[in-house]
Biopython code that builds the backbone (N, CA, C, O; Angstrom):
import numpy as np
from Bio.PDB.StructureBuilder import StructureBuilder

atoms = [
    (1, "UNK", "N", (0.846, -1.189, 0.000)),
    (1, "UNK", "CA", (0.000, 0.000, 0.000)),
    (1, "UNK", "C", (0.884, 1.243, 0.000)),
    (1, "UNK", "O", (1.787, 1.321, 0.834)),
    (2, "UNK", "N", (0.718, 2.037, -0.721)),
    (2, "UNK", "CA", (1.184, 3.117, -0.853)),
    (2, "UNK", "C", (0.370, 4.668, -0.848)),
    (2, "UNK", "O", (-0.587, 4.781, -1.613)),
    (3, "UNK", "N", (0.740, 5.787, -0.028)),
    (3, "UNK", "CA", (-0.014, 7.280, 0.334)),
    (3, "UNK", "C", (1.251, 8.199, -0.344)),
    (3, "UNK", "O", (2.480, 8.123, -0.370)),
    (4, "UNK", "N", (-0.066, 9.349, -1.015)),
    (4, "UNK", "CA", (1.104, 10.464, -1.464)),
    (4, "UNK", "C", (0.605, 11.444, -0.662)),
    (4, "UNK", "O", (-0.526, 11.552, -0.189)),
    (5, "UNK", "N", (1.731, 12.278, -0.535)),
    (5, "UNK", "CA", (1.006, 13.860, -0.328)),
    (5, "UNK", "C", (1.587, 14.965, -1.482)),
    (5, "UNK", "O", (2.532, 14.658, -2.209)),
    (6, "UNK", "N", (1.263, 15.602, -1.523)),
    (6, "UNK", "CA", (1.612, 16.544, -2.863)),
    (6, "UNK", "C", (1.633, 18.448, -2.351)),
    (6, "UNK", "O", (0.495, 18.918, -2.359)),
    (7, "UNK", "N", (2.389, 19.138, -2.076)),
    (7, "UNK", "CA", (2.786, 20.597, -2.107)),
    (7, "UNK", "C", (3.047, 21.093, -3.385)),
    (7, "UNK", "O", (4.085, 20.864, -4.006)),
    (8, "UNK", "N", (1.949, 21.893, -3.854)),
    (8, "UNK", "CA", (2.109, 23.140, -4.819)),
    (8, "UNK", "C", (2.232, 24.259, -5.025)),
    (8, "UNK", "O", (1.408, 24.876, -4.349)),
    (9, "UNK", "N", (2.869, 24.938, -5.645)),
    (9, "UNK", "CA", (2.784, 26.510, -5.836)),
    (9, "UNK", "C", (3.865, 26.568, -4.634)),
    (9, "UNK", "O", (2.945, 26.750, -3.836)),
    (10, "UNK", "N", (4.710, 26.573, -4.019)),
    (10, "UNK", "CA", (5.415, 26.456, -2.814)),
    (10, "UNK", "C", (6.649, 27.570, -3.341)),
    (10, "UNK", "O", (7.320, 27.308, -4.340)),
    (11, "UNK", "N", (6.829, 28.671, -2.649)),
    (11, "UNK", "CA", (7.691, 29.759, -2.795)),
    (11, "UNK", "C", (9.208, 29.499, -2.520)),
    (11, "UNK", "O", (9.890, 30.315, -1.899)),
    (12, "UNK", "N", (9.580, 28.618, -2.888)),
    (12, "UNK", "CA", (11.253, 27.909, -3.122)),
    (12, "UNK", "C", (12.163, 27.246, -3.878)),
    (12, "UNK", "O", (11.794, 26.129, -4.241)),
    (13, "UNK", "N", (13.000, 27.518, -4.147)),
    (13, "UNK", "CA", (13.551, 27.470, -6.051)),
    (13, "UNK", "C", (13.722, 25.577, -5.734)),
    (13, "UNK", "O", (14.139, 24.850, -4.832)),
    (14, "UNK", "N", (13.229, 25.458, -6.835)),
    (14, "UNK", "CA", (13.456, 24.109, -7.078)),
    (14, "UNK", "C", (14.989, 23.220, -7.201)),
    (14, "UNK", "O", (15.287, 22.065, -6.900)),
    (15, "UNK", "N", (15.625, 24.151, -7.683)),
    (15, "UNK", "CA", (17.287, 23.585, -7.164)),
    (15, "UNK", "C", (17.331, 23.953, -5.556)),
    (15, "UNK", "O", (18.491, 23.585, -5.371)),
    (16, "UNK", "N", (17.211, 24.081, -5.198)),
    (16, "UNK", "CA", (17.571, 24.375, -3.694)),
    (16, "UNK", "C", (16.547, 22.680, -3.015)),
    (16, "UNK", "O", (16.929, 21.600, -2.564)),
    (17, "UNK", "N", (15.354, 23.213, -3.255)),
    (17, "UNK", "CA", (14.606, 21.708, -3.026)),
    (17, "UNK", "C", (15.107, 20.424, -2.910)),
    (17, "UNK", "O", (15.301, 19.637, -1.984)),
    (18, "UNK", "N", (15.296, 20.435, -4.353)),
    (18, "UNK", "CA", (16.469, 19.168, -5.057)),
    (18, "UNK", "C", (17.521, 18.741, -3.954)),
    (18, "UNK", "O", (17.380, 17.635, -3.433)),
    (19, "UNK", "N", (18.470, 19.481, -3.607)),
    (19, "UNK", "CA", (18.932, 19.509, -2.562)),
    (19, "UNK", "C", (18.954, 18.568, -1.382)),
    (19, "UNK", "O", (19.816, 17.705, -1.222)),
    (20, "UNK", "N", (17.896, 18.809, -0.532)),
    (20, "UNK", "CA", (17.248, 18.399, 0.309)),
    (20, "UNK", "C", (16.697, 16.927, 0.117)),
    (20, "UNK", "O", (16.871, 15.985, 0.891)),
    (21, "UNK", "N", (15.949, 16.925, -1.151)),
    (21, "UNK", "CA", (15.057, 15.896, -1.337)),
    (21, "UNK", "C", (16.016, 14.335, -1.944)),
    (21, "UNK", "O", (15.727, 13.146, -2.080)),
    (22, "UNK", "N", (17.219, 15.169, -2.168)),
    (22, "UNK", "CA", (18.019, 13.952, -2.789)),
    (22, "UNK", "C", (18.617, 13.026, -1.300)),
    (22, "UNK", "O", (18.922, 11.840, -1.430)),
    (23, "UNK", "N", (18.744, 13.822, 0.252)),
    (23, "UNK", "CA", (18.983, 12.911, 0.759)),
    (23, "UNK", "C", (18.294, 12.261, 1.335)),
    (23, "UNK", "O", (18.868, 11.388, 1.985)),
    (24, "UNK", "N", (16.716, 12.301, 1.433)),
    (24, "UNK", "CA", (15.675, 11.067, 2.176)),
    (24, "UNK", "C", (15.438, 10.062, 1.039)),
    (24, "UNK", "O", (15.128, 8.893, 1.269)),
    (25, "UNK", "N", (15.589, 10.546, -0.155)),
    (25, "UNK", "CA", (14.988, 9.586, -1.338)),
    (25, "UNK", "C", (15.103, 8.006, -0.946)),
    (25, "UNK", "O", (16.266, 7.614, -1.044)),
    (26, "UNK", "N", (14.243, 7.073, -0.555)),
    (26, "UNK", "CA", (14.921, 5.608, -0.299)),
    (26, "UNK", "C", (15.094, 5.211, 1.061)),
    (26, "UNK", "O", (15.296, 4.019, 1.293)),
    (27, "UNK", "N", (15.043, 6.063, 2.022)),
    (27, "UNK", "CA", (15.286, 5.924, 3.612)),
    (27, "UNK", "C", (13.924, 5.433, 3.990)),
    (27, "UNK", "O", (13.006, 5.351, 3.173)),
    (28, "UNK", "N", (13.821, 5.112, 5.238)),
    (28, "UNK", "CA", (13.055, 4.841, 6.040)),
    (28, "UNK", "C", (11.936, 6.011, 6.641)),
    (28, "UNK", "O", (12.276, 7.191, 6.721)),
    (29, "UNK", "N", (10.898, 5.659, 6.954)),
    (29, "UNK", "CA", (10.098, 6.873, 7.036)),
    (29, "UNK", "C", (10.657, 7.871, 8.490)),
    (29, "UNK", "O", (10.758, 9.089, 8.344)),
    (30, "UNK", "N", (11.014, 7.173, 9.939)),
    (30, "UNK", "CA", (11.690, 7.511, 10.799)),
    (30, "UNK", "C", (12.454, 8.161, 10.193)),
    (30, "UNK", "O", (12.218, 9.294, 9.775)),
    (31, "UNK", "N", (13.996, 7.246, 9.982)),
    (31, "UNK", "CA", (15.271, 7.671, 9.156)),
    (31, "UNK", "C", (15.341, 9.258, 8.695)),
    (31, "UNK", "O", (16.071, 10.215, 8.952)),
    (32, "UNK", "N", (13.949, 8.961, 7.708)),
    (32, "UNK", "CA", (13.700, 10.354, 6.531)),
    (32, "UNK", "C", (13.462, 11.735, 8.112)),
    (32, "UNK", "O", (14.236, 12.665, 8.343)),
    (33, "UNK", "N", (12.205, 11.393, 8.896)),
    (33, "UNK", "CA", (11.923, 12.137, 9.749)),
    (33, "UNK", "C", (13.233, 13.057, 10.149)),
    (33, "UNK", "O", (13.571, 14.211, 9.884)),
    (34, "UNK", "N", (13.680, 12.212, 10.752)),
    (34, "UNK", "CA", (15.579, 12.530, 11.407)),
    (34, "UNK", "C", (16.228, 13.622, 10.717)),
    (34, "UNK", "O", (16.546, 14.751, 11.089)),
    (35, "UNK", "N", (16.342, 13.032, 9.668)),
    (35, "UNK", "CA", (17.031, 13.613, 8.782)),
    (35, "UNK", "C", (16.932, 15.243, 8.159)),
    (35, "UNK", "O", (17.787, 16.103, 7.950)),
    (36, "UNK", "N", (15.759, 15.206, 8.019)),
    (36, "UNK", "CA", (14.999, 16.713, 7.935)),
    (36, "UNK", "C", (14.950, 17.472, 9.151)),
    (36, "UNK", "O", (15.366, 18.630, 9.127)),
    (37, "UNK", "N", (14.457, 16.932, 10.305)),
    (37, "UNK", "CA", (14.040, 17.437, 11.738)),
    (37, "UNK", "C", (15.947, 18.291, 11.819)),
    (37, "UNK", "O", (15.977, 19.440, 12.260)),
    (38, "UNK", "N", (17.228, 17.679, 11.415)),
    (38, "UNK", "CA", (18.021, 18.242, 11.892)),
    (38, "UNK", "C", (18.991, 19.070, 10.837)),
    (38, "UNK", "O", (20.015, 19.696, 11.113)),
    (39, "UNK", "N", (18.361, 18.885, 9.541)),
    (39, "UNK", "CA", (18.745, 19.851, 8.099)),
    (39, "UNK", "C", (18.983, 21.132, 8.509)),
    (39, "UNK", "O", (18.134, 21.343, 9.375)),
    (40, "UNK", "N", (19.628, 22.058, 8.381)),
    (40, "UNK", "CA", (19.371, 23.562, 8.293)),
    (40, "UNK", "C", (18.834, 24.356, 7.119)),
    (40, "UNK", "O", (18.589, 25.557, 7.242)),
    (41, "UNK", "N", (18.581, 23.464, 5.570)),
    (41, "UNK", "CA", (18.420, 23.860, 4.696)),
    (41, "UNK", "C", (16.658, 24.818, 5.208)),
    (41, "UNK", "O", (16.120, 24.649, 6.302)),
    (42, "UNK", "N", (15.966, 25.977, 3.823)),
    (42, "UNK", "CA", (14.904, 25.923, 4.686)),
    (42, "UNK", "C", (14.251, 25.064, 3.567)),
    (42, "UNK", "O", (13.121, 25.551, 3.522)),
    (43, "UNK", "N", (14.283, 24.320, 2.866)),
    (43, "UNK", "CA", (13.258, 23.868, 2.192)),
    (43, "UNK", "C", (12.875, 22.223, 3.151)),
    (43, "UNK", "O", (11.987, 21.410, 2.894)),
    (44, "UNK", "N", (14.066, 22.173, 4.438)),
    (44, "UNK", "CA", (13.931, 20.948, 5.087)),
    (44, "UNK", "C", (12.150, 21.044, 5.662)),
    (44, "UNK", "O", (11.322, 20.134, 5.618)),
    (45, "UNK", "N", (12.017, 22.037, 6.025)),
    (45, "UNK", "CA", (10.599, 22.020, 6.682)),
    (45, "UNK", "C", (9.307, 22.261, 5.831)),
    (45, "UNK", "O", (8.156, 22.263, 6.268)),
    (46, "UNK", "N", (9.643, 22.433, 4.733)),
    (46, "UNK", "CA", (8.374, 22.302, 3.959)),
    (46, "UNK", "C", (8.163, 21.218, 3.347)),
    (46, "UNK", "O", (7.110, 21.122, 2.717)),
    (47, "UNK", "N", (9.423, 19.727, 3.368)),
    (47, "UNK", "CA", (9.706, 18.699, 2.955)),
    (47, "UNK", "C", (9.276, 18.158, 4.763)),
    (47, "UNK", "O", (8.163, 17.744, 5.091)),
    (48, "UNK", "N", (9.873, 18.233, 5.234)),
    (48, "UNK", "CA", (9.185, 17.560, 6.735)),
    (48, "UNK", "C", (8.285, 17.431, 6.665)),
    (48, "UNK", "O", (7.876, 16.273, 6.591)),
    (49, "UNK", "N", (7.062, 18.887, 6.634)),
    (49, "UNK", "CA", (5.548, 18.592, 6.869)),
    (49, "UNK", "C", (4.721, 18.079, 5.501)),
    (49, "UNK", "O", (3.490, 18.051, 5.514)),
    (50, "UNK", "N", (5.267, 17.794, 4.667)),
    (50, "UNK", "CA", (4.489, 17.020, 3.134)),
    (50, "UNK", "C", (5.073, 15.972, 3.647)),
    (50, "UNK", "O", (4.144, 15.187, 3.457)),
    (51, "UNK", "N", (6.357, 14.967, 4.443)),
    (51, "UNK", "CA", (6.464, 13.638, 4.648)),
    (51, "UNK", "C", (5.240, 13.167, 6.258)),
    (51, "UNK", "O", (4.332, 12.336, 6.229)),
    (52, "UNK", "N", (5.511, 13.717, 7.032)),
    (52, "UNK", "CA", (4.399, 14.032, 7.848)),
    (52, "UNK", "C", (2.935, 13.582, 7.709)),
    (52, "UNK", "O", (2.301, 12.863, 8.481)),
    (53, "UNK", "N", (2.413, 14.324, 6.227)),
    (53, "UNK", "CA", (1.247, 14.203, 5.833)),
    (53, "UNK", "C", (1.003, 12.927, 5.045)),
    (53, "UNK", "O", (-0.093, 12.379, 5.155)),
    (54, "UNK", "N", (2.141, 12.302, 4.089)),
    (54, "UNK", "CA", (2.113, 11.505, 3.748)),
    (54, "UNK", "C", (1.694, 10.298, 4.697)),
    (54, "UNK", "O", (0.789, 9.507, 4.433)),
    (55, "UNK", "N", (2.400, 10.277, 5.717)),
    (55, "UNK", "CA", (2.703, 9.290, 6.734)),
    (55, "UNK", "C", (1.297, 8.993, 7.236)),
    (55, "UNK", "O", (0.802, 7.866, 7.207)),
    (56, "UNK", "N", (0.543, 10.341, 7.809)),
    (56, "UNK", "CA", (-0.632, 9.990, 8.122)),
    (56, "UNK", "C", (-2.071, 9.591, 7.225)),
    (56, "UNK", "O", (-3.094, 8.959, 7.487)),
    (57, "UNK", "N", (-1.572, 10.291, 6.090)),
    (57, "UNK", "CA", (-2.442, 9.433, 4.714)),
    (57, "UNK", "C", (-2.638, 8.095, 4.661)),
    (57, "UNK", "O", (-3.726, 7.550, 4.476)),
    (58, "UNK", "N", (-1.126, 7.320, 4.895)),
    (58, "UNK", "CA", (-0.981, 6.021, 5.113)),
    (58, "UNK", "C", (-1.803, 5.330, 6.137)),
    (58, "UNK", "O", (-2.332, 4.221, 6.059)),
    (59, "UNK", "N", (-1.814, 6.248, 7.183)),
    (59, "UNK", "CA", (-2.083, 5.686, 8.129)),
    (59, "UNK", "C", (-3.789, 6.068, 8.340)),
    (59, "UNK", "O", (-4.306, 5.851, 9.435)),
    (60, "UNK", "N", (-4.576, 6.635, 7.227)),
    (60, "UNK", "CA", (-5.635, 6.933, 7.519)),
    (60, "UNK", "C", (-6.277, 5.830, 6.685)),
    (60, "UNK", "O", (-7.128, 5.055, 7.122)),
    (61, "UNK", "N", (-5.797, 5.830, 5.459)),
    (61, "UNK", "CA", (-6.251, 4.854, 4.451)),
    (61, "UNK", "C", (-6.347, 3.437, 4.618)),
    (61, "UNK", "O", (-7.231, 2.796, 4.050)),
    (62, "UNK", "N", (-5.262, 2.763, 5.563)),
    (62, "UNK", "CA", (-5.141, 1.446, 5.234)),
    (62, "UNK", "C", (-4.442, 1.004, 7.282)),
    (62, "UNK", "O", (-3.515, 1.553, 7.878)),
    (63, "UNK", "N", (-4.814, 0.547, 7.481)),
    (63, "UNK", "CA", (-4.086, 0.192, 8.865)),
    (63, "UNK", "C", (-2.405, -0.356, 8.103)),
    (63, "UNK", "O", (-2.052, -1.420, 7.594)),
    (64, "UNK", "N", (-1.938, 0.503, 8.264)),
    (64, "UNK", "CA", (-0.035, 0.434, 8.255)),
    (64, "UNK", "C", (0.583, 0.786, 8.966)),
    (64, "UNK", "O", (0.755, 1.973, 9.241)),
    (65, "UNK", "N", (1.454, -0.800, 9.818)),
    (65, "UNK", "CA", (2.644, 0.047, 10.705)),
    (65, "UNK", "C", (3.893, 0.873, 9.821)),
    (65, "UNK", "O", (4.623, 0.841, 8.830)),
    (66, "UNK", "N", (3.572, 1.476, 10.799)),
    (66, "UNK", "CA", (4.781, 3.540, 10.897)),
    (66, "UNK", "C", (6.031, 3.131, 10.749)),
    (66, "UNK", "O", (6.862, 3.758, 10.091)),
    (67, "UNK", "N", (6.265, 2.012, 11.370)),
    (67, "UNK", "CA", (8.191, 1.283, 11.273)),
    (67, "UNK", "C", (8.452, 0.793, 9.812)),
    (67, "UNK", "O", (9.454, 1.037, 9.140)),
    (68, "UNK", "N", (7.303, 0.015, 9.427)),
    (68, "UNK", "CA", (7.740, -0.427, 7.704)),
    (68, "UNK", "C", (7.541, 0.211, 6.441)),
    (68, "UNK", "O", (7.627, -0.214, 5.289)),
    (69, "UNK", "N", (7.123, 1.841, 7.141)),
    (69, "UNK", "CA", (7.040, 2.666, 5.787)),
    (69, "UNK", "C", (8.782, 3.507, 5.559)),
    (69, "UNK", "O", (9.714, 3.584, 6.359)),
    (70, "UNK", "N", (8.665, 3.980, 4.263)),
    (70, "UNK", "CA", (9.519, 4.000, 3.663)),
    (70, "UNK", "C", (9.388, 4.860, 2.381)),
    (70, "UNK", "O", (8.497, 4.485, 1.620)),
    (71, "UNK", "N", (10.326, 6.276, 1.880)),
    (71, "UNK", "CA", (10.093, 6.905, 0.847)),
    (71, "UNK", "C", (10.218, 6.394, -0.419)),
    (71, "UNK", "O", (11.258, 6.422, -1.077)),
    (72, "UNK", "N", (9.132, 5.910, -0.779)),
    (72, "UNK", "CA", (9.123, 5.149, -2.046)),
    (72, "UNK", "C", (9.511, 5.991, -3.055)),
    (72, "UNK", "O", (10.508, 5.600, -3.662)),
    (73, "UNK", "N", (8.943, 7.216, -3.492)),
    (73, "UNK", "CA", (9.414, 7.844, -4.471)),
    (73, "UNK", "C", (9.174, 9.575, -3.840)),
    (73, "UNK", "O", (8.316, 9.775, -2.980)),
    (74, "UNK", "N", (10.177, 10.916, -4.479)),
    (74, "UNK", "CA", (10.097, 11.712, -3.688)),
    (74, "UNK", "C", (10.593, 12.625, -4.657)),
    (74, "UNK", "O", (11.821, 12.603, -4.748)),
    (75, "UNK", "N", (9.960, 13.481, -5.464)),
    (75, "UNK", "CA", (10.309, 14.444, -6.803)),
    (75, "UNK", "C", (9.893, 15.981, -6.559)),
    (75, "UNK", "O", (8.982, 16.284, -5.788)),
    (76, "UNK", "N", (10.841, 17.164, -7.476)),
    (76, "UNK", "CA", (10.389, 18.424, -7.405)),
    (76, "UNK", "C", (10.144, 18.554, -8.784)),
    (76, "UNK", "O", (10.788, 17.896, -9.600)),
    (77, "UNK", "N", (9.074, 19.523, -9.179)),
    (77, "UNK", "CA", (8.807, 19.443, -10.392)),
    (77, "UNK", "C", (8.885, 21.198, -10.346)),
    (77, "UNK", "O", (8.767, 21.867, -9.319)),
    (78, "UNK", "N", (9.103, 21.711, -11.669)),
    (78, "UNK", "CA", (9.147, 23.434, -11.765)),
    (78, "UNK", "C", (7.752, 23.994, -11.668)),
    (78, "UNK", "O", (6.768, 23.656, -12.326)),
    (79, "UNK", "N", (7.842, 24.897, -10.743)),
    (79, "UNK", "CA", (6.091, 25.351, -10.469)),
    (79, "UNK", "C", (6.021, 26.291, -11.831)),
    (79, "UNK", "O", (6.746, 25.905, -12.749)),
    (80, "UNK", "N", (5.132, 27.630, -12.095)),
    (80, "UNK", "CA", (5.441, 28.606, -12.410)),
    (80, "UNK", "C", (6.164, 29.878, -11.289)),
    (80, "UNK", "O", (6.369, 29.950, -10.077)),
    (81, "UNK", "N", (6.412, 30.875, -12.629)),
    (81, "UNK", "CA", (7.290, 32.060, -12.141)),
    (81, "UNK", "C", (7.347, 33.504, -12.165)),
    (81, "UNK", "O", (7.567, 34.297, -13.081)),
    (82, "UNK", "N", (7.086, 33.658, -10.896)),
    (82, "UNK", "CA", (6.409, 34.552, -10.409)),
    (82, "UNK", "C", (7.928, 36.165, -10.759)),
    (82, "UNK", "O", (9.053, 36.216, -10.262)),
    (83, "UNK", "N", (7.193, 37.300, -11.853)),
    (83, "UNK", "CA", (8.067, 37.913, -12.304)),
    (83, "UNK", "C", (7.954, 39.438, -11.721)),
    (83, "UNK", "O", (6.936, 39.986, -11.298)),
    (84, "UNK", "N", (9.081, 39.896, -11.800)),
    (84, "UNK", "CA", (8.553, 41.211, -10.832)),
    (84, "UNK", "C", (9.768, 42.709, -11.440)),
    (84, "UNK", "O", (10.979, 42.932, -11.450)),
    (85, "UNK", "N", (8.825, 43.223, -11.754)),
    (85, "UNK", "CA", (10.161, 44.663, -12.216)),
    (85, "UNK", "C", (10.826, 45.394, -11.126)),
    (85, "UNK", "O", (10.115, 45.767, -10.193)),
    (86, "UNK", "N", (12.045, 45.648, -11.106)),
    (86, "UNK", "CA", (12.830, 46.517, -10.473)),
    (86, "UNK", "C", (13.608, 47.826, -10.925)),
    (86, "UNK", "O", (14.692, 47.911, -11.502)),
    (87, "UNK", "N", (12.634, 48.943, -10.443)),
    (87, "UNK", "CA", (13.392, 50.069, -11.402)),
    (87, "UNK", "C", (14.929, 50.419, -11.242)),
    (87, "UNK", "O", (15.522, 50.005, -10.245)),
    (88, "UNK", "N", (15.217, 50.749, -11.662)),
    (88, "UNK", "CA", (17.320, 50.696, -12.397)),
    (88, "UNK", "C", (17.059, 52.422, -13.096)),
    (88, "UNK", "O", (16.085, 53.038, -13.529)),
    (89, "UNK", "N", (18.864, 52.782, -12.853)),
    (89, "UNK", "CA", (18.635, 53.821, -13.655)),
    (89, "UNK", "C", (18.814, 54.202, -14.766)),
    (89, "UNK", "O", (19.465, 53.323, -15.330)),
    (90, "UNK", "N", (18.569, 55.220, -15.608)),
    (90, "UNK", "CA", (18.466, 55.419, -16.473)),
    (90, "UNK", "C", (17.007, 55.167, -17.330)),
    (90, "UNK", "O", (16.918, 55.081, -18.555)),
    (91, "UNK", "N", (16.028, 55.084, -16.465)),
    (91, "UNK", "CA", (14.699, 54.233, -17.114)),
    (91, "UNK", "C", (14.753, 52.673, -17.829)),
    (91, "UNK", "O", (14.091, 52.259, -18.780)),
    (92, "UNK", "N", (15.664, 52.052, -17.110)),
    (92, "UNK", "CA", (15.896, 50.598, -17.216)),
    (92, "UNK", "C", (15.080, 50.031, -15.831)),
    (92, "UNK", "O", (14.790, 50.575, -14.766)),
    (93, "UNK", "N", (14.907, 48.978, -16.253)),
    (93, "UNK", "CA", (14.216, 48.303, -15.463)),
    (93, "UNK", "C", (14.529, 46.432, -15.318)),
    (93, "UNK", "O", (14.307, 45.709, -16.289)),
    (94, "UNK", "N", (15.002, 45.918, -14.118)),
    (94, "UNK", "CA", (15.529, 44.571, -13.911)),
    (94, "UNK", "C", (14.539, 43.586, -13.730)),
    (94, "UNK", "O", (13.556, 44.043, -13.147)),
    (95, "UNK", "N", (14.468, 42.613, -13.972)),
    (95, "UNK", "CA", (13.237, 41.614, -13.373)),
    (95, "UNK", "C", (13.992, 40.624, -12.487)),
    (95, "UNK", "O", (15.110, 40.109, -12.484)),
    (96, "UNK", "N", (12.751, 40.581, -11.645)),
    (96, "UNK", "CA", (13.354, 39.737, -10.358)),
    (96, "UNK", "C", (12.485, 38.196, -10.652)),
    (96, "UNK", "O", (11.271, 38.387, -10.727)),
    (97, "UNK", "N", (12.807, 37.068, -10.787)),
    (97, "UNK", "CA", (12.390, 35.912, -10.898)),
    (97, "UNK", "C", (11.968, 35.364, -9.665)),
    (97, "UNK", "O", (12.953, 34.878, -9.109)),
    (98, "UNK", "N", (10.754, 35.201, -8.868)),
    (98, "UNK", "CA", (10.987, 34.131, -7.942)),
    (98, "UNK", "C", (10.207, 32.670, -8.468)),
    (98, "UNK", "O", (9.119, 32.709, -9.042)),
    (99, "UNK", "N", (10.773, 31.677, -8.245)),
    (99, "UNK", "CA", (10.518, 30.333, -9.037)),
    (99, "UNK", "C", (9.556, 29.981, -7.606)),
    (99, "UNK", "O", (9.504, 30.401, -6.450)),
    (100, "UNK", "N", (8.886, 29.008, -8.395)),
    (100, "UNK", "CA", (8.134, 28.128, -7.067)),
    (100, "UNK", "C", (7.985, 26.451, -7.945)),
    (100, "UNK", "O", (7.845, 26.259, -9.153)),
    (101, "UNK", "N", (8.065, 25.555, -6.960)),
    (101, "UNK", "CA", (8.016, 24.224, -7.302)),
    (101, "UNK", "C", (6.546, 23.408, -6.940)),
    (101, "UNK", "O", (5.634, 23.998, -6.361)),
    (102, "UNK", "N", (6.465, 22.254, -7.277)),
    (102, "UNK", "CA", (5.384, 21.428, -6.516)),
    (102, "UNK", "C", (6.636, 20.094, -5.784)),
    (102, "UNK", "O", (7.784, 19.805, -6.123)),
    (103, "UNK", "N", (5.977, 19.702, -4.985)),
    (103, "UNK", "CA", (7.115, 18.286, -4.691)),
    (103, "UNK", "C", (5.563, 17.417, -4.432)),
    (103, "UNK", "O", (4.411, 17.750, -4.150)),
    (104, "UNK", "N", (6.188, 16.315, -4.670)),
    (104, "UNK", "CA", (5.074, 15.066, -4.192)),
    (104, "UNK", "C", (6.314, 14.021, -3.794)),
    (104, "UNK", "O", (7.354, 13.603, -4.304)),
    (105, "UNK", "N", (5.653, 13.884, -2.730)),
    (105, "UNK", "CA", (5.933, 12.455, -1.868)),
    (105, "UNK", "C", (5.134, 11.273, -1.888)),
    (105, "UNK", "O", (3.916, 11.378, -1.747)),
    (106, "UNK", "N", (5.545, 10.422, -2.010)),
    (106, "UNK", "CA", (5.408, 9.080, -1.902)),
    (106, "UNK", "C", (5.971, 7.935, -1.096)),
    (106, "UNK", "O", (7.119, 7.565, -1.340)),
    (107, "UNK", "N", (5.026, 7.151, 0.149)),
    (107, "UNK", "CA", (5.514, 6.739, 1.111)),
    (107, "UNK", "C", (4.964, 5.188, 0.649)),
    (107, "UNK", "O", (3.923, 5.098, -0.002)),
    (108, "UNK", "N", (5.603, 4.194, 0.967)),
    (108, "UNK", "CA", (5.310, 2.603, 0.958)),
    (108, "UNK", "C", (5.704, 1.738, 1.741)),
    (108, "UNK", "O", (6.646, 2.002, 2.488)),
    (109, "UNK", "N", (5.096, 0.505, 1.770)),
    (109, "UNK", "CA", (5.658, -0.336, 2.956)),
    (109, "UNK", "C", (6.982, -1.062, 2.566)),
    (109, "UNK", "O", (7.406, -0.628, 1.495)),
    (110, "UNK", "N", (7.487, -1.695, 2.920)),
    (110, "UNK", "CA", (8.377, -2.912, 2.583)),
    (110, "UNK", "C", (7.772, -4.189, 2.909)),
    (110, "UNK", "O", (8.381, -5.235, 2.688)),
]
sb = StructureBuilder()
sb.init_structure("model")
sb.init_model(0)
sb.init_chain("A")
sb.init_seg("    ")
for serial, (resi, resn, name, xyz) in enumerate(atoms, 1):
    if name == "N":
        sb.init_residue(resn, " ", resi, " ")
    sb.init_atom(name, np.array(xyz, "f"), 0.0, 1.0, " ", f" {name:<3s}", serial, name[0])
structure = sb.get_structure()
């Protein structure tokens, strides 16, 4: 049995995400917990509470023990991008990019 949870539109560049998400990929659902709970990155806590949610998805859907779950699969995908002018002189003007991602998690038993 397998639970996803899914975060969209989320205000944090997707390389930075990436980051983060490359070291729970495959761990243990605990393990994964750990691991984030003591990250300093900040995208660790917006990845904490989507594994979190996953966990209890699992656990709403199907009676599954909490010890034999496990990040089955765990991806950032490019949100859209949010564009913004910055006046400069000379009547130039800079654009400021902020990116946003979706991530979906995916938790399973062994």
């Amino acid at each position: 049995m397998e639970a996803k949870a899914v975060g969209r539109f989320l205000r944090i560049s997707p390389r930075k995400t990436r980051l983060v998400v490359d070291l729970i990929r495959g761990k243990k659902a605990e393990e994964a917990l750990t691991v984030l709970a003591l990250c300093r990155k900040s995208a660790a806590g917006v990845i904490l509470k989507l594994l979190r949610s996953a966990i209890a998805n699992a656990e709403d859907t199907s009676s599954v023990d909490v010890d034999d779950l496990y990040v089955k699969r765990i991806f950032v995908d490019d949100g859209p991008t949010v564009k913004k002018l910055n006046p400069k002189a000379m009547g130039r003007a800079n654009i400021i990019r902020s990116k946003m991602c979706h991530i979906t998690v995916v938790v399973g038993e062994k």
